[in-house]
PyMOL Python script that loads the backbone (N, CA, C, O; Angstrom):
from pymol import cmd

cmd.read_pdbstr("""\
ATOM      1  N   UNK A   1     -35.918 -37.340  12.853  1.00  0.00           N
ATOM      2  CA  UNK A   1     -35.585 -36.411  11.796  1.00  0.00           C
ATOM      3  C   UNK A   1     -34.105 -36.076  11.822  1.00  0.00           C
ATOM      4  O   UNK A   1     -33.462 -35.915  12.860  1.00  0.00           O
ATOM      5  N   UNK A   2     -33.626 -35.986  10.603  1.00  0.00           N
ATOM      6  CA  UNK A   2     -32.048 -35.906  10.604  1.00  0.00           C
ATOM      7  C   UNK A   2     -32.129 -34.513  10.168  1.00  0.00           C
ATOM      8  O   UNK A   2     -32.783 -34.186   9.178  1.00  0.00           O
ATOM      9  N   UNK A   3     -31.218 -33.365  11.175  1.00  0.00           N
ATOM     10  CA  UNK A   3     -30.674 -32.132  11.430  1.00  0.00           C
ATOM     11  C   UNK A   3     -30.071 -31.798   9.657  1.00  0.00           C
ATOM     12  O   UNK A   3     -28.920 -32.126   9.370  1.00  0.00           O
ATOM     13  N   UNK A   4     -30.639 -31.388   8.999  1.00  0.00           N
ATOM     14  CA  UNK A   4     -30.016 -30.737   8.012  1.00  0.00           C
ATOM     15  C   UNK A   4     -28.935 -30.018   8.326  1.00  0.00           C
ATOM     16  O   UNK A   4     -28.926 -29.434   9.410  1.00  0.00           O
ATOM     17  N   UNK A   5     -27.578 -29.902   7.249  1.00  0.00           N
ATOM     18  CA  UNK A   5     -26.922 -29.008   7.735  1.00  0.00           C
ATOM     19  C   UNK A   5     -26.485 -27.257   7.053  1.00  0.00           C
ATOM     20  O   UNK A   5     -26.596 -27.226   5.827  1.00  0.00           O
ATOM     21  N   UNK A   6     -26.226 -26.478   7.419  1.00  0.00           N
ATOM     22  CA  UNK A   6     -26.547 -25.410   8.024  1.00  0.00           C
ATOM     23  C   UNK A   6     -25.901 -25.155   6.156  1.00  0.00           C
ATOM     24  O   UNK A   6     -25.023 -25.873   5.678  1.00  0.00           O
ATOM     25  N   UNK A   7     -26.575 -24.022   5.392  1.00  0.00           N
ATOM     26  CA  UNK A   7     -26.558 -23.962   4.037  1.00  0.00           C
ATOM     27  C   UNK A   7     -25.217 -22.833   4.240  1.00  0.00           C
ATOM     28  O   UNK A   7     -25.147 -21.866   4.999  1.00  0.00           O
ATOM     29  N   UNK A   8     -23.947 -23.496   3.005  1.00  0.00           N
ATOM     30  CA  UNK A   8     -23.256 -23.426   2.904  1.00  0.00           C
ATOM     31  C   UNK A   8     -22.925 -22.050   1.741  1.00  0.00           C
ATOM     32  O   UNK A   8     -23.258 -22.333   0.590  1.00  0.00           O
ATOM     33  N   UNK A   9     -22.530 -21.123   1.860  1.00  0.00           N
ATOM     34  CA  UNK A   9     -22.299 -20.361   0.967  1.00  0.00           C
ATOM     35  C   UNK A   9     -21.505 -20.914  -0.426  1.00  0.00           C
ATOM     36  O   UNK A   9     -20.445 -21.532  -0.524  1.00  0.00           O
ATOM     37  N   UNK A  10     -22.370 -20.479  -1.374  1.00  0.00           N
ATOM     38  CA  UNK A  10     -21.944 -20.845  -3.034  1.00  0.00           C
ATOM     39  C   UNK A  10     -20.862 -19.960  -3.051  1.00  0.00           C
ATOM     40  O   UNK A  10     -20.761 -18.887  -2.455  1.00  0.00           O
ATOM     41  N   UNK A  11     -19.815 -20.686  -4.023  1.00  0.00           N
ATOM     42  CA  UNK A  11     -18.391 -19.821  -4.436  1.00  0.00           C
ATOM     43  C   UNK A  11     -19.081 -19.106  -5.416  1.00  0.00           C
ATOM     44  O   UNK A  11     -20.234 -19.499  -5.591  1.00  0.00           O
ATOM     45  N   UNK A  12     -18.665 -18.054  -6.191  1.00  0.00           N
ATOM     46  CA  UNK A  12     -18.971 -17.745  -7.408  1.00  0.00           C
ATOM     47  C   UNK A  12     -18.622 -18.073  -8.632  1.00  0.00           C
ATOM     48  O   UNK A  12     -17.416 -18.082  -8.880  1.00  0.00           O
ATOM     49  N   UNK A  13     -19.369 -18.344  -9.459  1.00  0.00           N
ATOM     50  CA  UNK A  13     -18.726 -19.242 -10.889  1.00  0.00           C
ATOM     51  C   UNK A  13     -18.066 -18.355 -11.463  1.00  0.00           C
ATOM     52  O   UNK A  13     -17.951 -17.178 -11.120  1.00  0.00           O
ATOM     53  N   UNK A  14     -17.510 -18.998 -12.549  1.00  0.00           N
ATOM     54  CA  UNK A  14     -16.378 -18.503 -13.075  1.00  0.00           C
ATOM     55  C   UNK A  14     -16.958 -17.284 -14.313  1.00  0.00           C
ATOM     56  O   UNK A  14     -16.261 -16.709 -15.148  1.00  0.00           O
ATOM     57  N   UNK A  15     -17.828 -17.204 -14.180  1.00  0.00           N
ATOM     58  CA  UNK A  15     -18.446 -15.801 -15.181  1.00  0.00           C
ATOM     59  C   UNK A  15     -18.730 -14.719 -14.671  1.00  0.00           C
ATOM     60  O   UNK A  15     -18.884 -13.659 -15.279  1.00  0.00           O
ATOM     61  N   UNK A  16     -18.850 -14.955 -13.159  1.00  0.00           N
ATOM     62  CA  UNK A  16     -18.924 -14.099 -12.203  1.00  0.00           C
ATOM     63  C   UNK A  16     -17.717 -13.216 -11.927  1.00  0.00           C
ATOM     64  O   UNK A  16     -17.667 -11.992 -12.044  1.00  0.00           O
ATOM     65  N   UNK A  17     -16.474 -14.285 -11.429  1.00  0.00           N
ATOM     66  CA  UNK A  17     -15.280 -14.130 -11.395  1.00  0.00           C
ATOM     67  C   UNK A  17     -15.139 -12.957 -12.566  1.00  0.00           C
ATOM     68  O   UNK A  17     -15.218 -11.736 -12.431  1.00  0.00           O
ATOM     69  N   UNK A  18     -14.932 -13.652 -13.612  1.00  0.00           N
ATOM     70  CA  UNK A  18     -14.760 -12.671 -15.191  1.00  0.00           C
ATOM     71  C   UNK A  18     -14.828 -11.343 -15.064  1.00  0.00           C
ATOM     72  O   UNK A  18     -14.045 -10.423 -15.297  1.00  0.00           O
ATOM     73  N   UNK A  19     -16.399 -11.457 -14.466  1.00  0.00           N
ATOM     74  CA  UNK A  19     -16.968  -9.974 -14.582  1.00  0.00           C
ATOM     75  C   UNK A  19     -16.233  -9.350 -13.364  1.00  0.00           C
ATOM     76  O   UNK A  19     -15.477  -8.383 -13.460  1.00  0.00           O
ATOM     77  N   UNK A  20     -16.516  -9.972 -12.259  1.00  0.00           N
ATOM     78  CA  UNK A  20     -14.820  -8.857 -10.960  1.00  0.00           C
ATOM     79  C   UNK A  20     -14.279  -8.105 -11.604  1.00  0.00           C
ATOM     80  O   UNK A  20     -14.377  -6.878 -11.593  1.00  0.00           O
ATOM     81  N   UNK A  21     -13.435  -8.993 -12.453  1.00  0.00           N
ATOM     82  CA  UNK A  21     -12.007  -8.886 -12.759  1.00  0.00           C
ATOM     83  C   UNK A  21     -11.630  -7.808 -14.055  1.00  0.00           C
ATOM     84  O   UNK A  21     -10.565  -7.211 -14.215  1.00  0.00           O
ATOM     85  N   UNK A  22     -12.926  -7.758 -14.972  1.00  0.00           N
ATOM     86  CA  UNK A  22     -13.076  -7.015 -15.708  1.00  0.00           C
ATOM     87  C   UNK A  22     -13.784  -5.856 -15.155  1.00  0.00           C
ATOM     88  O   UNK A  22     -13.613  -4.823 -15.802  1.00  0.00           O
ATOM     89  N   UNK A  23     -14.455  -5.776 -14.231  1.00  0.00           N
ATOM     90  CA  UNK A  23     -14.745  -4.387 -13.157  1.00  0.00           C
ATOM     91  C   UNK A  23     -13.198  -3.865 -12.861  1.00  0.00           C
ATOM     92  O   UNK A  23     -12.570  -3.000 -13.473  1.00  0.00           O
ATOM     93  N   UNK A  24     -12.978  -4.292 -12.258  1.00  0.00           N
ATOM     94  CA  UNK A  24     -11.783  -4.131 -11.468  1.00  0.00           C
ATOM     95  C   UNK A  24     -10.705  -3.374 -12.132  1.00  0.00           C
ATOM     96  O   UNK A  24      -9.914  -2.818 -11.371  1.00  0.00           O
ATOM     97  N   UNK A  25     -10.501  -3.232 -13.510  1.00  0.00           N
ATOM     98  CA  UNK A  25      -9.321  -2.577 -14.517  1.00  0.00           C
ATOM     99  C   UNK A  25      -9.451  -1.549 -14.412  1.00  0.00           C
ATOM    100  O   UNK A  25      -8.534  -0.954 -13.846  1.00  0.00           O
ATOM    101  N   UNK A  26     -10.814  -0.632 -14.954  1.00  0.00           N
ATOM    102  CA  UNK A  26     -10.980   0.616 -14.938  1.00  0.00           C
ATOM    103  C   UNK A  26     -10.622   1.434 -13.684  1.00  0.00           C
ATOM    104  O   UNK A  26     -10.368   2.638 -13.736  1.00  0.00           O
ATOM    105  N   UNK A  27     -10.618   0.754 -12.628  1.00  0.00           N
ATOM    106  CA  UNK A  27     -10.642   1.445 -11.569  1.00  0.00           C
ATOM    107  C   UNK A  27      -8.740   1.435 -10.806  1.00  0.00           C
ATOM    108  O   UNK A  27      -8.076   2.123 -10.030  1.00  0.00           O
ATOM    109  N   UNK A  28      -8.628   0.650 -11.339  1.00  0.00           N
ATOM    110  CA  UNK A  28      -6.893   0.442 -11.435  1.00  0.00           C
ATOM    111  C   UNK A  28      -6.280   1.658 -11.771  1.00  0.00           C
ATOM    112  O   UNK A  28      -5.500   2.366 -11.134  1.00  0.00           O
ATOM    113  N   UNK A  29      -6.946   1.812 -13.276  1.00  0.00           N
ATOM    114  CA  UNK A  29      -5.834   2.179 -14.300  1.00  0.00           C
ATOM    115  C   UNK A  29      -6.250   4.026 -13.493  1.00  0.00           C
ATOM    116  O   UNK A  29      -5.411   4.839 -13.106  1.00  0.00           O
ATOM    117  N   UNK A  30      -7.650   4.169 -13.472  1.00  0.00           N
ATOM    118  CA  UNK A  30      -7.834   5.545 -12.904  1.00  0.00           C
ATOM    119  C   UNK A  30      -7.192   6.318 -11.677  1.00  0.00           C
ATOM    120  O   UNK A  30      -6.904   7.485 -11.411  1.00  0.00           O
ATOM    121  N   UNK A  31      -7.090   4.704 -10.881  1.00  0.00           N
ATOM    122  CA  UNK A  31      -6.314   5.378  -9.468  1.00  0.00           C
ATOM    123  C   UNK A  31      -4.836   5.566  -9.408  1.00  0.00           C
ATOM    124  O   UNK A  31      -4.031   6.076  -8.629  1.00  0.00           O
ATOM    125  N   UNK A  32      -4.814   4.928 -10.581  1.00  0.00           N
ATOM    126  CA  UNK A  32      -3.119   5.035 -10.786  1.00  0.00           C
ATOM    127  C   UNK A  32      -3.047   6.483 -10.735  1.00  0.00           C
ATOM    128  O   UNK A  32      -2.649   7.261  -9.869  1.00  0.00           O
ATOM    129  N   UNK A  33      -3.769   6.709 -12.439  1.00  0.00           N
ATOM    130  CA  UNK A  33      -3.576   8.352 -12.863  1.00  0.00           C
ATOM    131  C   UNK A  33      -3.680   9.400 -11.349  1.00  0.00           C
ATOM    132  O   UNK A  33      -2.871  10.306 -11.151  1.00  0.00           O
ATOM    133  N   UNK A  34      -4.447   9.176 -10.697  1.00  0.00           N
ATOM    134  CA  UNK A  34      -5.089   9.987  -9.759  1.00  0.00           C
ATOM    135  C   UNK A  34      -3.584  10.011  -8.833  1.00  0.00           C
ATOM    136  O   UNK A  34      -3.020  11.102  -8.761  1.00  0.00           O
ATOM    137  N   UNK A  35      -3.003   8.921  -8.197  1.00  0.00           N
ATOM    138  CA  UNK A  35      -2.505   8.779  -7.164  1.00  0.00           C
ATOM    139  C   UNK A  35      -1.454   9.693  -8.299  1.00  0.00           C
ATOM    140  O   UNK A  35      -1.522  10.922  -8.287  1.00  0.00           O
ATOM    141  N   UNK A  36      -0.606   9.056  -9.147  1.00  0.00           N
ATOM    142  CA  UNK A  36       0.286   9.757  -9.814  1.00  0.00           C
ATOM    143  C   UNK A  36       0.426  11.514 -10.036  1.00  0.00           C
ATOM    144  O   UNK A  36       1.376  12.235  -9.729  1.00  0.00           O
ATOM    145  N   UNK A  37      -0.572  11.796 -10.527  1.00  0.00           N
ATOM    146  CA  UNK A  37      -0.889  13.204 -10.677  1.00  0.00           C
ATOM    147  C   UNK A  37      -0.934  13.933  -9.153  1.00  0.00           C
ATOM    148  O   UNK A  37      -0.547  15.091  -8.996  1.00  0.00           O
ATOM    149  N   UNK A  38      -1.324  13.314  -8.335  1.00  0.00           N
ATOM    150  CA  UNK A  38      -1.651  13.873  -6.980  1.00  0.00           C
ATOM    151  C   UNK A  38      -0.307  13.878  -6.175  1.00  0.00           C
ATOM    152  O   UNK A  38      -0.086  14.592  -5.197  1.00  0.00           O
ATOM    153  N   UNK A  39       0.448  13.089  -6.660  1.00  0.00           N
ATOM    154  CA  UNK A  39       1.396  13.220  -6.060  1.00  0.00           C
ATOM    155  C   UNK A  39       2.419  14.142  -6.588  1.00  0.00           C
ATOM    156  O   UNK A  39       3.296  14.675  -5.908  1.00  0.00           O
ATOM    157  N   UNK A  40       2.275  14.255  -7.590  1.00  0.00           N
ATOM    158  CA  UNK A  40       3.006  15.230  -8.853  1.00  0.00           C
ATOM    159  C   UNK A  40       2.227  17.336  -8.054  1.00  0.00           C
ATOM    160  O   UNK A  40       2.690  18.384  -7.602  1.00  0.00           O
ATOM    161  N   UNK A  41       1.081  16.798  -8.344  1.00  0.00           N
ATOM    162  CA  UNK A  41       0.312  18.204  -7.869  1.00  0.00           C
ATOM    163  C   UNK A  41       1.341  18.583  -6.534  1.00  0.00           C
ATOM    164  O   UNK A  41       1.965  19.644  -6.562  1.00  0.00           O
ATOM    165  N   UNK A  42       1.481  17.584  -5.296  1.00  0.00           N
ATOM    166  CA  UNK A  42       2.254  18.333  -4.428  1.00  0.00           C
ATOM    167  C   UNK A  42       3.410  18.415  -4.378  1.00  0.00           C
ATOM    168  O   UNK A  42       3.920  19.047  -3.453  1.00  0.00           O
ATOM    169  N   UNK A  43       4.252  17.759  -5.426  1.00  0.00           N
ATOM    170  CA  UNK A  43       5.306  18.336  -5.217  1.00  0.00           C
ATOM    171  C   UNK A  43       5.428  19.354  -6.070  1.00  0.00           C
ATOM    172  O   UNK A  43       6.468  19.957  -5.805  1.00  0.00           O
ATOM    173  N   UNK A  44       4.773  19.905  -7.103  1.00  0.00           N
ATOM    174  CA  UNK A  44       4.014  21.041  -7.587  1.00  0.00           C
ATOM    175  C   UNK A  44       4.605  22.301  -6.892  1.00  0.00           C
ATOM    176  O   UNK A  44       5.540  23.089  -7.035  1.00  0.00           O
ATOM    177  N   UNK A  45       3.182  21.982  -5.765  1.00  0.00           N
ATOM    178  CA  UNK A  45       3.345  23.074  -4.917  1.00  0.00           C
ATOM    179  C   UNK A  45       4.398  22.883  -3.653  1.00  0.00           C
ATOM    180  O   UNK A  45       4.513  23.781  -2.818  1.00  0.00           O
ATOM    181  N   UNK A  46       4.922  22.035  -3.593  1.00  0.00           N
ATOM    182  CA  UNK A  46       5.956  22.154  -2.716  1.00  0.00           C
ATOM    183  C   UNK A  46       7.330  22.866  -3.317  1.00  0.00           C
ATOM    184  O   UNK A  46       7.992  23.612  -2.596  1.00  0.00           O
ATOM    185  N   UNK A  47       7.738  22.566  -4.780  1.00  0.00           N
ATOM    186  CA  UNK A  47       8.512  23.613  -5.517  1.00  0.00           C
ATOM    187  C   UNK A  47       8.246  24.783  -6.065  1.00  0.00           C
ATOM    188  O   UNK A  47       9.176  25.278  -6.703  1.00  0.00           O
ATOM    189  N   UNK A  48       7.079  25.481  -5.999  1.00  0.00           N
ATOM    190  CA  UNK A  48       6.525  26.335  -6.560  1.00  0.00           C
ATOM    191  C   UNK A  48       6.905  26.008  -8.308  1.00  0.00           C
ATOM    192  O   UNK A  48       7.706  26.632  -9.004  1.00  0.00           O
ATOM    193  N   UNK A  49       6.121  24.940  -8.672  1.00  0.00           N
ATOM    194  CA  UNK A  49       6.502  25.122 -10.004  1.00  0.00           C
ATOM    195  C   UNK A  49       5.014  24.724 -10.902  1.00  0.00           C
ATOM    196  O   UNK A  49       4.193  23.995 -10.344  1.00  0.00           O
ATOM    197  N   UNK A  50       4.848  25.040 -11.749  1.00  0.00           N
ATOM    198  CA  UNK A  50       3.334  24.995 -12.358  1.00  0.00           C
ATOM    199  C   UNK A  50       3.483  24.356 -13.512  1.00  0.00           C
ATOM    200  O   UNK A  50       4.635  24.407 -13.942  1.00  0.00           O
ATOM    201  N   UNK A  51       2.349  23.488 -14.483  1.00  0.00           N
ATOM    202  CA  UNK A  51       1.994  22.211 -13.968  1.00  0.00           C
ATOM    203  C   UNK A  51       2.806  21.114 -13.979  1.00  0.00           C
ATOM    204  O   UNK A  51       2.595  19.950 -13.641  1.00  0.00           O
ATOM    205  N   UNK A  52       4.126  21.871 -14.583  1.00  0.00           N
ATOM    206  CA  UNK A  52       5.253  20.163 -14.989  1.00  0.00           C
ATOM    207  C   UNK A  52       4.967  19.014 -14.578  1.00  0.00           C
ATOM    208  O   UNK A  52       4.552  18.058 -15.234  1.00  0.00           O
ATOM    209  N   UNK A  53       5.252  19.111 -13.154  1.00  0.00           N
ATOM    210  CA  UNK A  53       5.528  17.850 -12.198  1.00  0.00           C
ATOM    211  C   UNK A  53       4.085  17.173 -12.215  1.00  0.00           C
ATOM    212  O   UNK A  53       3.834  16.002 -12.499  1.00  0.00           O
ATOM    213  N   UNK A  54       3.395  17.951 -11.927  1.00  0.00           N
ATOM    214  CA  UNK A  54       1.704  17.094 -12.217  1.00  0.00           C
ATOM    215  C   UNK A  54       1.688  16.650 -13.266  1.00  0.00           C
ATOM    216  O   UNK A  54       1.393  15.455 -13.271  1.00  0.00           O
ATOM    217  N   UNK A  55       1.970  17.289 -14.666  1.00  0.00           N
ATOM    218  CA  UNK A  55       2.023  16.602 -15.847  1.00  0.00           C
ATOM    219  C   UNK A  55       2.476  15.131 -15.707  1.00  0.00           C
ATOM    220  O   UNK A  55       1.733  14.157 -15.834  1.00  0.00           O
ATOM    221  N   UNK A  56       3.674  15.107 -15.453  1.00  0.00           N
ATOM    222  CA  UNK A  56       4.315  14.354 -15.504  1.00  0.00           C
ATOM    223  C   UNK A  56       4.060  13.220 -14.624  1.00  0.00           C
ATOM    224  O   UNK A  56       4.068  12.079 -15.085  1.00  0.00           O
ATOM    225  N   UNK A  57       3.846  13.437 -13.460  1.00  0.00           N
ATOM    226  CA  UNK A  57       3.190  12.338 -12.753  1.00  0.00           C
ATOM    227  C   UNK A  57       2.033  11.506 -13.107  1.00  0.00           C
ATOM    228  O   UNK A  57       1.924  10.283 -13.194  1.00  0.00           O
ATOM    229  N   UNK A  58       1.126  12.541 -13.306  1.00  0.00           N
ATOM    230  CA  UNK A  58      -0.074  11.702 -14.274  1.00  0.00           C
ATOM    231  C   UNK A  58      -0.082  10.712 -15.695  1.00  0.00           C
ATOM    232  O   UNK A  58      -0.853   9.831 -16.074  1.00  0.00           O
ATOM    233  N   UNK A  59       1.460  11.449 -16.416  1.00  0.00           N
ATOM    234  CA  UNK A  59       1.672  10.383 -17.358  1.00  0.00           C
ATOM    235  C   UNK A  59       2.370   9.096 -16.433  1.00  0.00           C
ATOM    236  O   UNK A  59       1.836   8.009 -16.652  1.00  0.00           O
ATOM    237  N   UNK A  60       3.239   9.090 -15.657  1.00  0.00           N
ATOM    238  CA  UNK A  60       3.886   7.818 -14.952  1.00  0.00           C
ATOM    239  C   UNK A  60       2.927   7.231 -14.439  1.00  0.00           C
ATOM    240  O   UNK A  60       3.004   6.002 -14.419  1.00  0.00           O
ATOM    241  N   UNK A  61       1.892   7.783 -13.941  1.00  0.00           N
ATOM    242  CA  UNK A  61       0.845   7.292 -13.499  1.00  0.00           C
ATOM    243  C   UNK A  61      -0.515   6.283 -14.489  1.00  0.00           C
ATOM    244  O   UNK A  61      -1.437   5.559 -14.113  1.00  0.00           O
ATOM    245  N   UNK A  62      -0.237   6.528 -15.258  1.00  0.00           N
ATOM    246  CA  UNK A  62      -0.929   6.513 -16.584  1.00  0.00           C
ATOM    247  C   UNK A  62      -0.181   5.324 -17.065  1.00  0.00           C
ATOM    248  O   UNK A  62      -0.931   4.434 -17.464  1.00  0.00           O
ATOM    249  N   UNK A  63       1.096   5.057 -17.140  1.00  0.00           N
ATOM    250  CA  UNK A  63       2.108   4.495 -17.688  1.00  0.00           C
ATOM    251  C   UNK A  63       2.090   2.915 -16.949  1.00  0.00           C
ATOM    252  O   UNK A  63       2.144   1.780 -17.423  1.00  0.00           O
ATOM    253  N   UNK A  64       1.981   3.476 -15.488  1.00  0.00           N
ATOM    254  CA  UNK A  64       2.197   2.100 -14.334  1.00  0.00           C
ATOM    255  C   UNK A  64       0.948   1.595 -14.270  1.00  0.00           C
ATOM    256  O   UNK A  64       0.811   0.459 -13.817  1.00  0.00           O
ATOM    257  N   UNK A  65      -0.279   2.400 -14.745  1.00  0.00           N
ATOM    258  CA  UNK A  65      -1.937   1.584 -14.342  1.00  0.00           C
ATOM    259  C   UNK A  65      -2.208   0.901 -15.959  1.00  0.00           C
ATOM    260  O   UNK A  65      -3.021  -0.016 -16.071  1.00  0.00           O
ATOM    261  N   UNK A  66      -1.515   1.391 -17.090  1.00  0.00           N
ATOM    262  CA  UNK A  66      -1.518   0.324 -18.008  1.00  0.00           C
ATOM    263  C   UNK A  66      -0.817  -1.005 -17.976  1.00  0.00           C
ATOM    264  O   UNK A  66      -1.215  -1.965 -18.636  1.00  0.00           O
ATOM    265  N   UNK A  67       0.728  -1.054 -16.826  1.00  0.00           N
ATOM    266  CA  UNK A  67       1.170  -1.726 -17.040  1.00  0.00           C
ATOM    267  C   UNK A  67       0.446  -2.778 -16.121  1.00  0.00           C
ATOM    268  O   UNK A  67      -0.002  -3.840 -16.552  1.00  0.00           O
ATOM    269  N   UNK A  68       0.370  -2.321 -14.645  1.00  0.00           N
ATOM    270  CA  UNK A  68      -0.589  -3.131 -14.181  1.00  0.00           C
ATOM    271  C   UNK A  68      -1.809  -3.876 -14.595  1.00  0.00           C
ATOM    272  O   UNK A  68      -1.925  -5.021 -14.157  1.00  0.00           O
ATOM    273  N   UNK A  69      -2.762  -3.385 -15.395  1.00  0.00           N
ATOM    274  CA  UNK A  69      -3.271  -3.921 -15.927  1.00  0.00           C
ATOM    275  C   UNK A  69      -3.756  -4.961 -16.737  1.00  0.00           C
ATOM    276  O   UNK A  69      -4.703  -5.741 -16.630  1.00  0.00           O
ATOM    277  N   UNK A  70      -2.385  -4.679 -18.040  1.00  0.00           N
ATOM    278  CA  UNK A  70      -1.375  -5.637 -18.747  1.00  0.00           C
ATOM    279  C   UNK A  70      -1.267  -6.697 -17.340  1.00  0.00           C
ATOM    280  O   UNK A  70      -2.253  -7.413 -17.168  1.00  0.00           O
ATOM    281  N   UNK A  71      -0.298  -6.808 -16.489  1.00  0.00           N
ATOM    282  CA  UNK A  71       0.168  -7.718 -15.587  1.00  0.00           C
ATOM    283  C   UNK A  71      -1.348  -8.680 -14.733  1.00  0.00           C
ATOM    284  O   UNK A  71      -1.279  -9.724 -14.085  1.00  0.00           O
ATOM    285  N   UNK A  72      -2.437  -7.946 -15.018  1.00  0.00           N
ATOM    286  CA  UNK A  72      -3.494  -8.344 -14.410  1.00  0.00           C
ATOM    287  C   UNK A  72      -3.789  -9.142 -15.351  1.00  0.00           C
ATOM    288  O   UNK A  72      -4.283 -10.217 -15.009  1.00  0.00           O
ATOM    289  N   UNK A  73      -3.600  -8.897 -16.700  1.00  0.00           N
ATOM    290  CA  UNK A  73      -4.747  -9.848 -17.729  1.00  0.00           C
ATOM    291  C   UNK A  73      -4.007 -10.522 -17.984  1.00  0.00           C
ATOM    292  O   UNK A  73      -4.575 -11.604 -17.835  1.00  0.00           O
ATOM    293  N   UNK A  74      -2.641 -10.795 -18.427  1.00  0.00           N
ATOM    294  CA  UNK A  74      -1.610 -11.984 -18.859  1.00  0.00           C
ATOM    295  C   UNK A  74      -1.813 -13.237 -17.478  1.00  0.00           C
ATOM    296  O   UNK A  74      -1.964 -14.458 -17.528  1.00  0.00           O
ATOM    297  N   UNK A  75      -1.736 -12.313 -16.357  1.00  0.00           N
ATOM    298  CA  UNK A  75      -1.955 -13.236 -14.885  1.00  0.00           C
ATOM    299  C   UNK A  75      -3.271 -14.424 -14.958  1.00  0.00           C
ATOM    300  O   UNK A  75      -3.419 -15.581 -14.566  1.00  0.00           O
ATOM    301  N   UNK A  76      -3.989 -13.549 -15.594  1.00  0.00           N
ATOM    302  CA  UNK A  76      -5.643 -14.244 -15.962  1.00  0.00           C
ATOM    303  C   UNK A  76      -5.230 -15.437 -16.797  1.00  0.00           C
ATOM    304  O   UNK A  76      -5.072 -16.614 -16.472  1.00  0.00           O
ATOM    305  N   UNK A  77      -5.073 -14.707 -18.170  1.00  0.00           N
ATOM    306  CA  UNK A  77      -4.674 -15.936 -19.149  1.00  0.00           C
ATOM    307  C   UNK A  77      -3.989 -17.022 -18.615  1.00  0.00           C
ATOM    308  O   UNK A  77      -4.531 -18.118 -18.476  1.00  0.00           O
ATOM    309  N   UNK A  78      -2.848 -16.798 -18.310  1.00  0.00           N
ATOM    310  CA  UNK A  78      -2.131 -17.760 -17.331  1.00  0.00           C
ATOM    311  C   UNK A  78      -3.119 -18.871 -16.531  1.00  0.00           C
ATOM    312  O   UNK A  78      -3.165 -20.061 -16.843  1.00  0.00           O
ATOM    313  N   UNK A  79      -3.674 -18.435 -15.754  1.00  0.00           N
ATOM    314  CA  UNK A  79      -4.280 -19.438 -14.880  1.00  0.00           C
ATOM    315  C   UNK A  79      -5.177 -19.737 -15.607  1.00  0.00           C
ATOM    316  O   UNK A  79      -5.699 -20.717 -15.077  1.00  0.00           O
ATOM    317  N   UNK A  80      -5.835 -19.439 -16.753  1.00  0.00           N
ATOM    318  CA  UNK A  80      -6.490 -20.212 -17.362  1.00  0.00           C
ATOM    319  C   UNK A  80      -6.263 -21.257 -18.280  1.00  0.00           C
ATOM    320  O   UNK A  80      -7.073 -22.140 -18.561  1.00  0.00           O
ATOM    321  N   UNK A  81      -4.918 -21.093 -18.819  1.00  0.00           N
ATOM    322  CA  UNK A  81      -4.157 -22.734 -18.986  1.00  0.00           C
ATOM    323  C   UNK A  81      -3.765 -22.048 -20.376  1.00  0.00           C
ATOM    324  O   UNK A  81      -3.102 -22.670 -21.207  1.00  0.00           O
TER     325      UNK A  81
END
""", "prot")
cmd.dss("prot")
cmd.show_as("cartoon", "prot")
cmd.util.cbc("prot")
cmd.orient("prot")
């Protein structure tokens, strides 16, 4: 009897992939806002100043997880020819 060999893990097809990658945006663009704003919140309270700087962070934040995003899906297209 010839030793079968040992079952090889399947890559994931490319619809699979898709779906990652289209998971994957929302959660980008949110952590942006989050990290942005959060970082805005303390320097907030590290100047005693109310809500400017959070404002404002959350829009830069907001600003850089669209652009990323953008940079994620052109990246896609790209490798798809």
């Amino acid at each position: 009897m010839d030793p079968q060999p040992p079952n090889r893990r399947k890559r994931p097809g490319a619809a699979m992939a898709e779906v990652a990658g289209a998971l994957e945006l929302p959660f980008v663009l949110v952590g942006m806002v989050l990290i942005g704003g959060g970082i805005g919140y303390l320097l907030d309270r590290w100047f005693h100043t109310s809500p400017g700087i959070t404002l404002g962070g959350g829009f830069i934040g907001f600003v850089s997880g669209i652009w990323e995003v953008l940079r994620k899906l052109t990246r896609d297209r790209r490798k798809e020819g």
